[in-house]
C-alpha positions as CSV (number, residue, x, y, z in Angstrom):
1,X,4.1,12.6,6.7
2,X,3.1,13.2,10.6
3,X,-0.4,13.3,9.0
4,X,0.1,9.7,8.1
5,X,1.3,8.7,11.6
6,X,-2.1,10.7,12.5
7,X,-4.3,8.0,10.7
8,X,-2.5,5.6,11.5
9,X,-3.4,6.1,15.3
10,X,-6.9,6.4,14.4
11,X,-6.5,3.1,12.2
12,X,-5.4,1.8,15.3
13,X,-8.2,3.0,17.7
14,X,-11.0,3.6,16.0
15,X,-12.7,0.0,15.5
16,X,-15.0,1.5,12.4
17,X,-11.3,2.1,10.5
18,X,-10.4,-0.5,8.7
19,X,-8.4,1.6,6.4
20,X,-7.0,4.7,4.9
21,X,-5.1,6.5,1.9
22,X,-4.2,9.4,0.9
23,X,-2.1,11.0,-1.9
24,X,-0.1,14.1,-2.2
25,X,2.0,16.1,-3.9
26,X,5.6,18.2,-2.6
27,X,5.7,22.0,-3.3
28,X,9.5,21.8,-2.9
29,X,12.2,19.4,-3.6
30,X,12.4,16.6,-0.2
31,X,14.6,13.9,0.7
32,X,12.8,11.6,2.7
33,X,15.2,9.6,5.2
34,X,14.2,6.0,6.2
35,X,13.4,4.7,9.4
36,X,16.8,2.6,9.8
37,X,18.9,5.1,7.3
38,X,21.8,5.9,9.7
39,X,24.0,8.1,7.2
40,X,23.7,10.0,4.7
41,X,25.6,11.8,1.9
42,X,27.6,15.7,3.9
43,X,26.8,17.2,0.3
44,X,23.1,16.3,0.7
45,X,23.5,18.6,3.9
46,X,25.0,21.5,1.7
47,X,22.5,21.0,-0.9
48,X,20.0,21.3,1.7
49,X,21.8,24.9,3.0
50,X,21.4,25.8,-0.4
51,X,17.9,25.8,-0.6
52,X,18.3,22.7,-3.1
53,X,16.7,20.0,-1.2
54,X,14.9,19.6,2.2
55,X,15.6,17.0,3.9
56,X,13.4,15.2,6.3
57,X,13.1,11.9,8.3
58,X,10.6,9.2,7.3
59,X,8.9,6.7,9.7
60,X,8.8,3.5,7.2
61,X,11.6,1.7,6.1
62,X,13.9,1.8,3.4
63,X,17.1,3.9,1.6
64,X,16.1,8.0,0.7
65,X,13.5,9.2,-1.4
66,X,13.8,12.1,-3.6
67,X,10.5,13.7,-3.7
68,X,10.0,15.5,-6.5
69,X,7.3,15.5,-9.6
70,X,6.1,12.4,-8.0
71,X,3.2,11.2,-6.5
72,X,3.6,10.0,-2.5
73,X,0.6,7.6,-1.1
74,X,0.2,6.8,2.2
75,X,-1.9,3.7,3.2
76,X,-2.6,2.8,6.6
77,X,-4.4,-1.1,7.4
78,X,-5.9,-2.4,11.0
79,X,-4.4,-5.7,12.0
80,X,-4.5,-7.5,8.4
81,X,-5.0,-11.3,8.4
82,X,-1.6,-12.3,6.7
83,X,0.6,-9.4,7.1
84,X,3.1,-11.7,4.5
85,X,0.5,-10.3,1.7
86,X,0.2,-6.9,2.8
87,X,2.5,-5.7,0.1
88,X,0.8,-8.7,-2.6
89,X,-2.7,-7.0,-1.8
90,X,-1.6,-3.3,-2.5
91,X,0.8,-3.7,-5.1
92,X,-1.7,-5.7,-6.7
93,X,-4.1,-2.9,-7.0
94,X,-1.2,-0.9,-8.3
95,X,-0.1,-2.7,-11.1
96,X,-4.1,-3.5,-12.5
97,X,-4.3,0.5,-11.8
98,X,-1.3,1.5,-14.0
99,X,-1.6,-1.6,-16.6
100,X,-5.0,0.7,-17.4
101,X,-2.9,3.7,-17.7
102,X,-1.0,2.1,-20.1
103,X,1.9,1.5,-17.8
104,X,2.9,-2.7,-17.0
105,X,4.2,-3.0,-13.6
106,X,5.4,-5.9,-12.2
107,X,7.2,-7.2,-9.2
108,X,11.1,-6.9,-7.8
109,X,12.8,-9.9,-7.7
110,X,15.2,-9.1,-4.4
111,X,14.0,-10.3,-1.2
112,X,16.3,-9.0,1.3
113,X,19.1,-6.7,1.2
114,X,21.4,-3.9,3.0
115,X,19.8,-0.8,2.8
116,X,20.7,1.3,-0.2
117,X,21.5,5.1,0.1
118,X,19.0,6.0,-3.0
119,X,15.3,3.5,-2.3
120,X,15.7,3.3,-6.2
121,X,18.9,2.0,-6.7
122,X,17.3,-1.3,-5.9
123,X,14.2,-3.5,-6.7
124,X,12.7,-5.7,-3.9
125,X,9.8,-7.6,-4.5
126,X,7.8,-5.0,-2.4
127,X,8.8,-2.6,-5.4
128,X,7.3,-2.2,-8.7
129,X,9.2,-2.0,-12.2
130,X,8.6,-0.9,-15.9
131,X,9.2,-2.8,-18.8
132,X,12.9,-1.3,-19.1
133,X,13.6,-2.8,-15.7
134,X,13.2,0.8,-14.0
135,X,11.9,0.8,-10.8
136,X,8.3,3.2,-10.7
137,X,7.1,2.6,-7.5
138,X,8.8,2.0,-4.2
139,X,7.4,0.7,-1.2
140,X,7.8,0.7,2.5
141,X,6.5,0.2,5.3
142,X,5.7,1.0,9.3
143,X,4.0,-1.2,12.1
144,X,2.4,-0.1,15.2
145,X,0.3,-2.5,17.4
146,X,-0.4,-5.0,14.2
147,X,-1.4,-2.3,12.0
148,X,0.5,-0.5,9.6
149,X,1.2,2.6,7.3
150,X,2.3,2.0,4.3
151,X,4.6,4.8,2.2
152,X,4.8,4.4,-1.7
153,X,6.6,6.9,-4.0
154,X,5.4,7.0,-7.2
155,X,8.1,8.2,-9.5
156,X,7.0,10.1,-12.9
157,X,9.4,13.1,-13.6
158,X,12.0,13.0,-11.3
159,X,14.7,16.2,-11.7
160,X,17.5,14.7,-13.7
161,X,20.3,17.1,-13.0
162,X,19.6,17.1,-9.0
163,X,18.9,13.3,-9.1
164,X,22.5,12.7,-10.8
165,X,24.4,15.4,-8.2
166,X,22.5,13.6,-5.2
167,X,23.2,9.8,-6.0
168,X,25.9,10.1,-8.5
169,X,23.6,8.0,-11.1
170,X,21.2,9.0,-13.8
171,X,17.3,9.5,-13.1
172,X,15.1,7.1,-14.5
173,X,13.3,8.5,-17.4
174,X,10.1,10.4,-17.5
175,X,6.8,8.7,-18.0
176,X,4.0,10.2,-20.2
177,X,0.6,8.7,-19.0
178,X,-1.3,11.5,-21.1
179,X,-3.1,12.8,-17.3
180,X,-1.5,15.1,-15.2
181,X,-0.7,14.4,-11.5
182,X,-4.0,15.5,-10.0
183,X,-5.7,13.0,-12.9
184,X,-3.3,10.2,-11.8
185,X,-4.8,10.5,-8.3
186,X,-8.3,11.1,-8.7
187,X,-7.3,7.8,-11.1
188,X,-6.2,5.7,-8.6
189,X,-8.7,6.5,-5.7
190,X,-11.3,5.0,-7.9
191,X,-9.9,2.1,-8.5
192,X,-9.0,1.5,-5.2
193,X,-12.8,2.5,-4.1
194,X,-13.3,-0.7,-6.7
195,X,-11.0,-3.5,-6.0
196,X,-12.1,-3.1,-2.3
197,X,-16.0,-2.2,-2.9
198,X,-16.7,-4.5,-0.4
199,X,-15.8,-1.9,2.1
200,X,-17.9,1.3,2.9
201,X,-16.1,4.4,2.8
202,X,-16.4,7.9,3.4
203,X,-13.8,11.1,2.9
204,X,-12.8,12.4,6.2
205,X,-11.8,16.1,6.6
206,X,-9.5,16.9,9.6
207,X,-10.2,20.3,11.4
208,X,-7.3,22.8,11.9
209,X,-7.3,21.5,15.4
210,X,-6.8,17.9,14.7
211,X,-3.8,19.5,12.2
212,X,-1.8,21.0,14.7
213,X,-2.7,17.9,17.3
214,X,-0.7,15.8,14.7
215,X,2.7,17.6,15.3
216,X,2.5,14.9,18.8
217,X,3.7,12.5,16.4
218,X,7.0,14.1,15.3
């Protein structure tokens, strides 16, 4: 996630930006703390000394996000118009992209509310739901100089044991889209390449240098 702070400083000064995404996977099992998230759970802290969980601190908003056989995106924007429909414009893209996948999405119905100690215990209208009322993707985001960085956490197959002994509820249950995760990504990148094909675009490749500059932002 420093990488995403990264591009998000370039969003910010480098005029020809107007955007960027990415996607990624986790090799290990990650709570990611939000921005405002003052406490947590002293087990998750144990589970973490355990070699169960890491557990690390996010810069969007929001409760924690277990990160495990999901998909993460990070999107950053330069100074949008209506900053109201930041979230319309991008979750709009998502729910087109999964309807095709055979998943419907639609909207959260909460507009405000304290900050829950699991992201998905809850379903603002930032956040995207199934059909069963399950909440898929969750949403937050980070502002910086009227741009921002967006953080969505694609839930798939979450762990269902760890899931129920960190937030004391069950996991929702797994989706089958018929693609695996790498599929799913190379998925949405194109249709995202479409719904905004007014835009040029271009891959950018960071060199090990500009890597290890990015630890500035921790």
């Amino acid at each position: 996630m420093t990488l995403d702070l990264f591009f998000l400083d370039k969003t910010i000064n480098d005029q020809s930006i107007v955007f960027t995404l990415r996607f990624y996977l986790w090799k290990e099992n990650c709570i990611s703390i939000g921005y405002h998230q003052k406490n947590i759970p002293s087990n998750w802290t144990e589970f973490e000394k355990q070699g169960l969980i890491k557990i690390i601190k996010r810069p969007s908003g929001g409760g924690a996000v277990l990160h495990s056989e999901g998909i993460t995106y990070a999107l950053t924007c330069r100074k949008p118009n209506y900053k109201k429909l930041s979230y319309e414009i991008i979750n709009g893209w998502l729910i087109k992209s999964f309807s095709n996948l055979g998943l419907k999405l639609q909207s959260g119905t909460i507009k405000k509310s304290t900050i829950q100690i699991n992201c998905f215990n809850t379903n603002y209208t930032s956040d995207l739901i199934d059909e069963n009322g399950y909440k898929r993707i969750g949403s937050a985001q980070y502002w910086k100089k009227g741009s921002f960085l967006q953080h969505g956490e694609i839930i798939l197959n979450p762990p269902k044991e760890l899931w129920s002994n960190l937030f004391q509820e069950k996991a929702p249950p797994a989706l089958d889209l018929k693609i695996d995760n790498y599929e799913i990504i190379k998925f949405l990148k194109n249709s995202f390449l479409k719904s905004f094909s007014n835009l040029s675009s271009q891959i950018i490749y960071l060199s090990q240098e500009e890597v290890t500059s990015a630890r500035k932002f921790l």
